[in-house]
C-alpha positions in Angstrom: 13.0 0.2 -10.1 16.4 1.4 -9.4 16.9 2.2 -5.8 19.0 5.0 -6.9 16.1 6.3 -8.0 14.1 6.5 -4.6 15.1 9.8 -3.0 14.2 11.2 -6.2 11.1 9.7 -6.0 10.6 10.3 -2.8 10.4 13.8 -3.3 8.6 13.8 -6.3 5.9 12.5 -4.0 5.9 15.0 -1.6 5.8 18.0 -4.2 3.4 15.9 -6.4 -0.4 18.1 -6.6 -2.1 15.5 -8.2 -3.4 13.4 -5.4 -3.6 10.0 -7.6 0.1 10.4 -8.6 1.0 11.3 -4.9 -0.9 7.8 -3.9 0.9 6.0 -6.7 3.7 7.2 -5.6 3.6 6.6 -2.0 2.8 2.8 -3.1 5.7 2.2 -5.0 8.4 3.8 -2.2 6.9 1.4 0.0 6.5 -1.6 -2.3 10.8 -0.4 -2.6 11.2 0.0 1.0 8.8 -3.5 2.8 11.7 -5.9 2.5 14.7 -3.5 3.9 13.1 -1.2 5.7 9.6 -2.3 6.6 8.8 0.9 9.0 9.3 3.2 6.4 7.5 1.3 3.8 4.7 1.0 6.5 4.5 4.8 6.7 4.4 5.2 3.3 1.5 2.6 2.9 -0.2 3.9 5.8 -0.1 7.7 3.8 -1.1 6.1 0.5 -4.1 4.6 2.2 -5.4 7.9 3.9 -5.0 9.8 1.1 -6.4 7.0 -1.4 -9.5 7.1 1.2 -9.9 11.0 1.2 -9.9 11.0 -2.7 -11.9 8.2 -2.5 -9.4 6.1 -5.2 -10.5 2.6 -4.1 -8.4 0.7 -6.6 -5.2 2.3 -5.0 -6.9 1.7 -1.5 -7.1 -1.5 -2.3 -3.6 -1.8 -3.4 -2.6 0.0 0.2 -4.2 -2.0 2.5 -2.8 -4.7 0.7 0.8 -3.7 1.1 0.4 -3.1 4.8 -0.8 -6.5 5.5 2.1 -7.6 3.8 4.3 -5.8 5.6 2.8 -6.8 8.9 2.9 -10.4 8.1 6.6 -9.6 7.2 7.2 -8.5 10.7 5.6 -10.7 12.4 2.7 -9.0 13.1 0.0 -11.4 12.2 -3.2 -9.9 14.0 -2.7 -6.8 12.3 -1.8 -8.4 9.1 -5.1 -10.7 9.5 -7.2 -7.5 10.1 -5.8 -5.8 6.8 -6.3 -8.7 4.5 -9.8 -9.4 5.6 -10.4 -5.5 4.9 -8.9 -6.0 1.6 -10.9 -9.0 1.0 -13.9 -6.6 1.5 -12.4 -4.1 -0.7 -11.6 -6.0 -3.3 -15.4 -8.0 -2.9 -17.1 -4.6 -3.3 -14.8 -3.4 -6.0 -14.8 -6.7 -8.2 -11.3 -6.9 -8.4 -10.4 -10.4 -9.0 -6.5 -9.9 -8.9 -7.2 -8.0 -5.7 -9.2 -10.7 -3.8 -6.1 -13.0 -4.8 -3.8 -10.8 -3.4 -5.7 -10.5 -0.4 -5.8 -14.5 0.7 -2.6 -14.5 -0.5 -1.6 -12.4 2.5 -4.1 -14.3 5.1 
């Protein structure tokens, strides 16, 4: 994606009604953002999680939780980051998600 592109994005996501979109989008600003500016990709992870778990969209949950143990391991966080991949590993267990479960002992 073009970075350009991210304010516009940014408030796509905010106006978005859909709820799936908005959760989409809020992954992919923070996917953008974990490398530059890991806070605000955090926050943006952290706000596609809650709403993923409200419209109970597991997949993208699963994608979330993910990202912020990424993100944690990134800042040197590893507890946290440890405590996010094992709930991802549980995630991705329940939800048979093979490419998930990767991902998830990718990050431990």
């Amino acid at each position: 994606m073009d970075r350009s592109n991210l304010p516009s994005l940014i408030v796509s996501a905010e106006k978005a009604v859909d709820s799936s979109d908005k959760v989409k989008m809020y992954i992919r600003i923070s996917e953008e953002l974990k490398y530059n500016y890991p806070d605000k990709a955090l926050e943006y992870a952290q706000k596609a999680n809650e709403l993923a778990l409200n419209v109970m969209d597991d997949p993208s949950r699963l994608k979330a939780v993910i990202l912020m143990a990424d993100i944690y391991r990134a800042t040197a966080e590893y507890k946290t980051s440890m405590m996010f991949s094992m709930e991802a590993k549980e995630l991705a267990t329940q939800l048979d998600d093979l490419t998930g479960l990767a991902e998830s002992h990718r990050v431990l």
